[in-house]
Structure formats: C-alpha cells, structure tokens
TILOMI-675453 format. One record per residue (C-alpha): y, x, z; residue number from 1. Coordinates in nm, 3 decimals. Each point is the difference from the previous one (the first is absolute). Layout:
<sites>
Y,X,Z,NUM
...
</sites>
This chain:
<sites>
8.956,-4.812,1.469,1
0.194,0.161,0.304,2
-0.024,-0.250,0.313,3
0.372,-0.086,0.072,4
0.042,-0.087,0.354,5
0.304,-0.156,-0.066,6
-0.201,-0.237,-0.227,7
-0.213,-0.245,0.140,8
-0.145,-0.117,-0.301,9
-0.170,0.360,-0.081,10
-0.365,0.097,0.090,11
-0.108,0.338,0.065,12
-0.281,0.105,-0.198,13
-0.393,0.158,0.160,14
0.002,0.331,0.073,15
-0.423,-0.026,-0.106,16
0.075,-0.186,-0.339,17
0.262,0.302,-0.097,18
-0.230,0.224,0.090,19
-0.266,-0.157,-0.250,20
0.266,-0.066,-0.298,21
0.072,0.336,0.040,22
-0.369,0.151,-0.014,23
-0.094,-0.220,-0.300,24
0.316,0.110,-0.178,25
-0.087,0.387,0.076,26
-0.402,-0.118,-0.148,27
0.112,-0.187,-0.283,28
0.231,0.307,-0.123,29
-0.286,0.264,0.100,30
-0.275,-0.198,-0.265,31
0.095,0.043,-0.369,32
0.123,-0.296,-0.170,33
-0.133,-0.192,-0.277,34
-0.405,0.155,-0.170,35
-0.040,0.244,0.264,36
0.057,-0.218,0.285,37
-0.313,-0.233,-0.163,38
-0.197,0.309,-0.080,39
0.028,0.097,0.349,40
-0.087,-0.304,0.156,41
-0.310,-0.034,-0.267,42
-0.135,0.318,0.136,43
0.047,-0.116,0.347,44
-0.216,-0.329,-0.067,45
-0.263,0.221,-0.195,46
-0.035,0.231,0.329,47
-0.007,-0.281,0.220,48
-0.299,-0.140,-0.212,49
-0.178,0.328,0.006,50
0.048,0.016,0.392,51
-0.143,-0.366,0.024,52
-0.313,0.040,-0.215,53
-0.309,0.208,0.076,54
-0.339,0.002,-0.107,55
-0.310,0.044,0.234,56
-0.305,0.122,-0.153,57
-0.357,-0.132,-0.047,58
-0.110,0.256,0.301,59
0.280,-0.017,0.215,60
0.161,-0.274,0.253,61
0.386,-0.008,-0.012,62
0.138,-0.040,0.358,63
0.351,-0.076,0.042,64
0.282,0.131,0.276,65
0.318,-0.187,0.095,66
0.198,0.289,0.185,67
-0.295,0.173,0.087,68
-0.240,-0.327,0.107,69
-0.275,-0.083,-0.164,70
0.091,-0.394,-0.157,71
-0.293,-0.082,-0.216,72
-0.293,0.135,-0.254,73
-0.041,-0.047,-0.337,74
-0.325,0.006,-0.212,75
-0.051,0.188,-0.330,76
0.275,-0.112,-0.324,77
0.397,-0.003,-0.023,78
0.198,-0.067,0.296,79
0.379,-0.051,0.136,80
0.200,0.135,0.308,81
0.364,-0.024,0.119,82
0.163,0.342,-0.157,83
0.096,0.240,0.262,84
-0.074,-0.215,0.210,85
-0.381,0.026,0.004,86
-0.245,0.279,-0.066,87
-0.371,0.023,-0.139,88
-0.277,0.175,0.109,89
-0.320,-0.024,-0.218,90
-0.321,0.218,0.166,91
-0.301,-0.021,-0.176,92
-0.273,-0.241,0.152,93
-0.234,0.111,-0.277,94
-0.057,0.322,0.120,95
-0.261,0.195,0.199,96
0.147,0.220,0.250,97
-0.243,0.277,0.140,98
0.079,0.127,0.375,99
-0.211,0.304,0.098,100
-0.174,0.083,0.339,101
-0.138,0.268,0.126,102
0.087,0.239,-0.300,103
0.270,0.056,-0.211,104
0.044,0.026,-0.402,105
0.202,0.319,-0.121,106
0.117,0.025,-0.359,107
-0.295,0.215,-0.097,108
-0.237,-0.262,0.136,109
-0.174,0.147,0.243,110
-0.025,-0.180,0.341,111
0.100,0.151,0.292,112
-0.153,-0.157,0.317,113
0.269,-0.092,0.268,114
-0.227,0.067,0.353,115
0.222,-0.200,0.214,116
-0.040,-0.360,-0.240,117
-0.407,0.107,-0.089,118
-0.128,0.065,0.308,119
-0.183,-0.284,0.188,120
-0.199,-0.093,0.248,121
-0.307,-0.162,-0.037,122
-0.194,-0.299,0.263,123
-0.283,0.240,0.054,124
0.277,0.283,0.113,125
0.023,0.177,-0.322,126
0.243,0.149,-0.206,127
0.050,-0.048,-0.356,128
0.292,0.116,-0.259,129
0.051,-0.368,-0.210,130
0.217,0.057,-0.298,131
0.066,-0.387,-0.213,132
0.272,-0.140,-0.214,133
0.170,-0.375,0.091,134
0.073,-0.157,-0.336,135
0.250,-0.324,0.032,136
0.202,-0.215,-0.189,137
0.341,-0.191,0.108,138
-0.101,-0.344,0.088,139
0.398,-0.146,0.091,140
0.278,0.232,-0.115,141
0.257,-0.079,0.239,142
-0.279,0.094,0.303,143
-0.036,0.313,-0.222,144
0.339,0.070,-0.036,145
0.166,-0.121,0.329,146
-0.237,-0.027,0.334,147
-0.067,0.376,-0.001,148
0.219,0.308,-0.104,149
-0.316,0.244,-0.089,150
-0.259,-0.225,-0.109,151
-0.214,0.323,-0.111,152
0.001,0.154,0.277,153
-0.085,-0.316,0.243,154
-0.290,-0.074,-0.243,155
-0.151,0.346,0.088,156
0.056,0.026,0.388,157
-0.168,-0.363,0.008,158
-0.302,0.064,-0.255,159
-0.073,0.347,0.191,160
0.069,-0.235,0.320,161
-0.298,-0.252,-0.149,162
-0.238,0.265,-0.122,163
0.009,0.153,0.395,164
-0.072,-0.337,0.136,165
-0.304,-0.037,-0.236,166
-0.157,0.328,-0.002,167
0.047,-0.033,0.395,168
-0.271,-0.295,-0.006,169
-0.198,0.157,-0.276,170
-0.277,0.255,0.020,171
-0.010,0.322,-0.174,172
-0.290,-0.005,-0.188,173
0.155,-0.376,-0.178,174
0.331,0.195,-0.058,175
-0.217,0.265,-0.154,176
-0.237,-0.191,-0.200,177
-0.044,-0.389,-0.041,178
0.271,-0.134,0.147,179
0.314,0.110,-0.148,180
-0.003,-0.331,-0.231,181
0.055,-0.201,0.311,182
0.239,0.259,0.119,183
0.202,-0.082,-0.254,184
0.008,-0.361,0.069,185
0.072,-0.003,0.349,186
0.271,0.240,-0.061,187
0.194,-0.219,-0.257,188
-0.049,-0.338,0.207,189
0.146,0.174,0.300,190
0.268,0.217,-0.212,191
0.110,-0.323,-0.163,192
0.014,-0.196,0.372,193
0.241,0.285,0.110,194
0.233,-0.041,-0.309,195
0.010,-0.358,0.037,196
0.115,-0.004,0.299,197
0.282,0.272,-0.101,198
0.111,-0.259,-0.271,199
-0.027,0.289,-0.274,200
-0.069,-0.226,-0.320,201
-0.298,0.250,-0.065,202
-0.340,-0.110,-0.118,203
-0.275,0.282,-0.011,204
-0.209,0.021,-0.284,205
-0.260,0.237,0.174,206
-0.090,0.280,0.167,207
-0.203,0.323,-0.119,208
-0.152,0.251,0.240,209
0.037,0.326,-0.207,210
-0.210,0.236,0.275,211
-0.116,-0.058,0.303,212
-0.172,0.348,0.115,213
-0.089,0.144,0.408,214
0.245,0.287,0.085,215
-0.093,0.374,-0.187,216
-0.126,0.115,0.323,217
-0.279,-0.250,-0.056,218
-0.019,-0.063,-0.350,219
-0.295,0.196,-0.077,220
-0.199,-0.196,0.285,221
0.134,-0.346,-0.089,222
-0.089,0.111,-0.356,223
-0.413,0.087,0.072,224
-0.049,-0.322,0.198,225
0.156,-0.203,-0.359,226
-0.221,0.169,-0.195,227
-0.271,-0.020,0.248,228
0.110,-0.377,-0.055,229
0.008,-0.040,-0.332,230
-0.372,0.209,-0.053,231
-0.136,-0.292,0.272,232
0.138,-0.254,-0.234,233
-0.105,0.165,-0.326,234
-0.347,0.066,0.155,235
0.002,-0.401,0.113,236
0.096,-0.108,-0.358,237
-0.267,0.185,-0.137,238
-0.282,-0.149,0.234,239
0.122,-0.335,-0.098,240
-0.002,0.032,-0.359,241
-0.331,0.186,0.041,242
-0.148,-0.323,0.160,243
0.183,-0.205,-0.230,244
-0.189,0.229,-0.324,245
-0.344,-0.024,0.173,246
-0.036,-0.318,0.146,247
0.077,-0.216,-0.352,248
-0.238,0.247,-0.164,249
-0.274,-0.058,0.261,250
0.056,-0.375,0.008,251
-0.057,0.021,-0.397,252
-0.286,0.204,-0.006,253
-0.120,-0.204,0.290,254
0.036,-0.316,-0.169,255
-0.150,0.155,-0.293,256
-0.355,0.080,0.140,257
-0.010,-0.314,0.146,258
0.058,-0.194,-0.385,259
-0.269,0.251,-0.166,260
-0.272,-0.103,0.306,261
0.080,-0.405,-0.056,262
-0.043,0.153,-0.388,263
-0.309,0.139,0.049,264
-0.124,-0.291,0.288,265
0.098,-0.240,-0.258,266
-0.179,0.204,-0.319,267
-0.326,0.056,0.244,268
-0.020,-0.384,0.074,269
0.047,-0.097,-0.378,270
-0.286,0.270,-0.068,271
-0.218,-0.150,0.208,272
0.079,-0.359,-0.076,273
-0.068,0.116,-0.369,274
-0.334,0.184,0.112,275
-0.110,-0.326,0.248,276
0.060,-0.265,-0.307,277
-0.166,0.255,-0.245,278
-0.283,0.002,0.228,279
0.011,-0.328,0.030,280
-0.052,-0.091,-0.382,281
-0.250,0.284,-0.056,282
-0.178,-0.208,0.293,283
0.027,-0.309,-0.189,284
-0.082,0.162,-0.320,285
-0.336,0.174,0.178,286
-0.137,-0.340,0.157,287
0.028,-0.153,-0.382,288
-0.214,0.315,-0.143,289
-0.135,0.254,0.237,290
-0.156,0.216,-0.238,291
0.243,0.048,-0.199,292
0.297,0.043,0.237,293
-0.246,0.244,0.205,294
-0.012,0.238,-0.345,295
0.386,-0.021,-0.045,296
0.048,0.091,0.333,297
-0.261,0.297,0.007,298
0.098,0.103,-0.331,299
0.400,0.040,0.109,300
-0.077,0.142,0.361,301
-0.224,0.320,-0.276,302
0.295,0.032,-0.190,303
0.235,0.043,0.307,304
-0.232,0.249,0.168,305
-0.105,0.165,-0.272,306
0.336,0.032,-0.252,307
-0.115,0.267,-0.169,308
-0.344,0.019,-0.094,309
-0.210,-0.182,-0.246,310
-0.157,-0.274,0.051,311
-0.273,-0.180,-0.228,312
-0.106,-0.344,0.127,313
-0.373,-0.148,-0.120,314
-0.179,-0.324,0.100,315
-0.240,0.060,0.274,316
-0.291,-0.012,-0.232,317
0.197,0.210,-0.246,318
0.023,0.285,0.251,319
-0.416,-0.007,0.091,320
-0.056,0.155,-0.352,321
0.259,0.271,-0.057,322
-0.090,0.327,0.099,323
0.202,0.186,0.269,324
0.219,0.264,-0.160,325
0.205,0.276,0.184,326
0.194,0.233,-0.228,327
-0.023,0.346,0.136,328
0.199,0.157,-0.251,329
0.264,-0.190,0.019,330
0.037,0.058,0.383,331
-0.090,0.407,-0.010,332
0.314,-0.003,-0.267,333
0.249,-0.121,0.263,334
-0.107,0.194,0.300,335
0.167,0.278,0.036,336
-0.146,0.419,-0.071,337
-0.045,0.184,0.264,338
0.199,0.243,0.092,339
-0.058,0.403,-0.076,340
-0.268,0.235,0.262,341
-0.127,-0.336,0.112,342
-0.385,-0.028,0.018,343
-0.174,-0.294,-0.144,344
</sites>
C-alpha cells in the first residue's frame, strides 16, 4: 500500500522489511519446488553432519581451532565440532621423531658429517667431531602445534646447544671411552629443561651418540693411545682372571695336603694304639705262660726274617742227636758257571 498523505489513517511501510520480503521471494523462486527442494535440503543436513563428526585415532590427539585458536583437546574415539565453524588438527603423539646432529642422512644412507654442528670443544681443551640423533615424542599437542613455528629445527639448535655445554665440562678421554652413557643423560635432562621452558609439548625419549672421534689431523694418535688403552685393560683382565684360576686351585690343593696329613696323623695314631694294646695283651698273655709265649714270639720274629727259607724246628734234646747236614750239591747247582778264559 502507497502512503497517501492526504490520508491520515495510512501507514507507510519499512524500507528494511521490503527489502527482506523481497529477498525471500527472489530465494523461494530460485530453490525448486516440491521433491527437489527436500532432496536438497537432505543433502545439506547430511554435509552438515559430515562437517560435525570426526574421528581421532588410537595414536593421535585431536586438537580443535575456533577461527584459528586453539579451544580444547580431545582424546582418542568419535568426536563433534561446530561445521565451518571449527577445524581439527590430529598430530600423532605416538610417534618417535628422530632429529639429527652433527651429520646428515641422504637418501642413499650414507652420513655426511656437518663440521659446523660436530665439532666441539672439550674441558681438557680438545676437539672432538660428536655426531648423535635426539629421538622425541609430542607430550601436549597444542604446545606442539602452537608455541613454536619450526619445532624441528628449535629441537636441533637446543640439543647441539646442550651437547656443547656438556662436552665443555667433560674430559676427552670420558667422551672417548666410558663416559658417553652419562653423556647421554646429562644431555637429555638439560635438552628437556630448555624445551620446557620454550613450552614445546615435546618429551624426549633419548639420546644416541652415533661417533664421537678427535679431528683427522689427529686421529691416528688419538687412535694408538685407545688401543694402547684397551691392551692395558685386556692385559689387567687377564692378570685378574689368572689370580682368580690359581688361587682357588692352590687353596684346594692346599687344603688337600693338609686332609691327607690329619689322614695319615690319624691312621699313624690308630696304628700305634692297635700295636700298644696288642702289646699289651701279648704282655698279659706272656706273664700267664712265659715259655710258651717266648716260642710264639721267637718262632714269628724267624718267619719274618727269614720268609723264604726252610725252617725245621726240634726239641732241644731232639736237636743234640741229629747229625749236622749241609747239602753241597744243592748249593754248587744254584751258583752260577763261570764265565769263558777265566782261570779257576
């Protein structure tokens, strides 16, 4: 309806609500009418649903943005966000990430050392090349994602950063032989102080040295006094197991000479405690019937002296009438002929 100015009764319509009649008109003649309009507006709910729902995996921690800010994490399992509205990221917090130092991976695999990350200085004012690998995992995702724009790179300026600060206190000859475990360790603590305080959402797993070698000038130096090293050490491990072969066997043959002389101590004193009480009875037996124990006696001492030869025993008045006999033949048949050209 017209306003009429001549018509007080009339009111004149909002520009703003014209407008709006007017758009929804032009809309409601642009969509199709009847099937297609609810086919279209089926398809519209199904994409809205697929823009809502997401999915965040076993290994992975789902982090949500609202216009670019960070709003909230989500844990592993099926999730829902405002459509185009709000956007996903899902890193993996499952996996190991390897940074190298020092050296540098091509496709072929061969390392090529990078002089200006290897070489370091030592406490005793030495130089060494250290190549090692920084191995971490993502600890809080938004940290990870958010607080620093190269996280790769920061990791390896502050490990190389850590590994100079500990060499610098260390001594070569522990970077070169028994201390690289603790190395290791000091570098990590130190390596995961300096990431903390970045707020990176990194944990590190570990740290590997890969080689730690003196400069080529002095390699082949460095390289006699290790081996000159390692021959003290064999020679030392050799000494000891040495002792420990000989001193067990001359503890048991000790204590083996000293069991066979309590044997024999022990066998003599039974001996003559047999011999003492056998002396003993014979005693007894001899002050009961002199005579008689006085032949025994003479008869066995004979027969232990003489073993061999024969012996006829007679009464004393047996022996006054038997004639002496010595049998010459007998005793020229067992001497022996003399030998050839001799004279008799």
């Amino acid at each position: 309806m017209v306003w009429d100015p001549k018509d007080p009764w009339s009111k004149r319509s909002d520009p703003l609500e014209d407008v709006l009649r007017q758009a929804q008109s032009q809309f409601r003649n642009f969509l199709p009418s009847g099937g297609f309009r609810n086919i279209l507006f089926a398809a519209l709910l199904i994409f809205l649903i697929w823009q809502s729902a997401f999915i965040v995996g076993p290994d992975e921690e789902g982090v949500v943005k609202r216009f670019g800010i960070p709003v909230r994490a989500l844990g592993p399992g099926p999730h829902l966000k405002i459509p185009l509205i709000e956007t996903v990221l899902q890193p993996k917090v499952a996996k190991l990430h390897r940074v190298e130092i020092g050296f540098r991976t091509d496709r072929q695999a061969r390392q090529q050392m990078v002089p200006q990350e290897a070489l370091m200085l030592t406490g005793d004012m030495n130089i060494l090349a250290i190549e090692f690998i920084v191995q971490y995992k993502i600890k809080e995702a938004a940290n990870y994602l958010f607080n620093v724009a190269d996280i790769h790179d920061t990791i390896g300026k502050a490990a190389e950063a850590s590994m100079r600060e500990v060499i610098g206190k260390s001594k070569i000859d522990e970077a070169l032989t028994t201390g690289k475990a603790q190395i290791q360790q000091d570098t990590q603590d130190l390596l995961q102080r300096i990431l903390d305080q970045y707020q990176t959402g990194v944990q590190i797993a570990a740290i590997q040295l890969q080689d730690v070698d003196p400069p080529e000038a002095v390699a082949a130096a460095f390289k006699d006094v290790t081996n000159a090293k390692e021959d003290r050490e064999k020679l030392i491990n050799q000494a000891i197991g040495y002792r420990n072969d000989i001193l067990p066997r001359a503890k048991g043959e000790a204590a083996q000479t000293v069991n066979q002389a309590k044997g024999y101590a022990q066998a003599r004193l039974n001996r003559a405690q047999g011999e003492a009480n056998r002396f003993l009875a014979t005693l007894k037996e001899y002050n009961q019937a002199k005579d008689t124990i006085s032949k025994r006696i003479y008869i066995e001492t004979m027969e232990e002296i003489l073993p061999k030869v024969e012996k006829i025993i007679l009464d004393g008045k047996a022996g006054e009438r038997v004639l002496p006999y010595l049998p010459l033949d007998r005793h020229s048949k067992k001497m022996p002929s003399a030998p050839e050209g001799a004279k008799p």
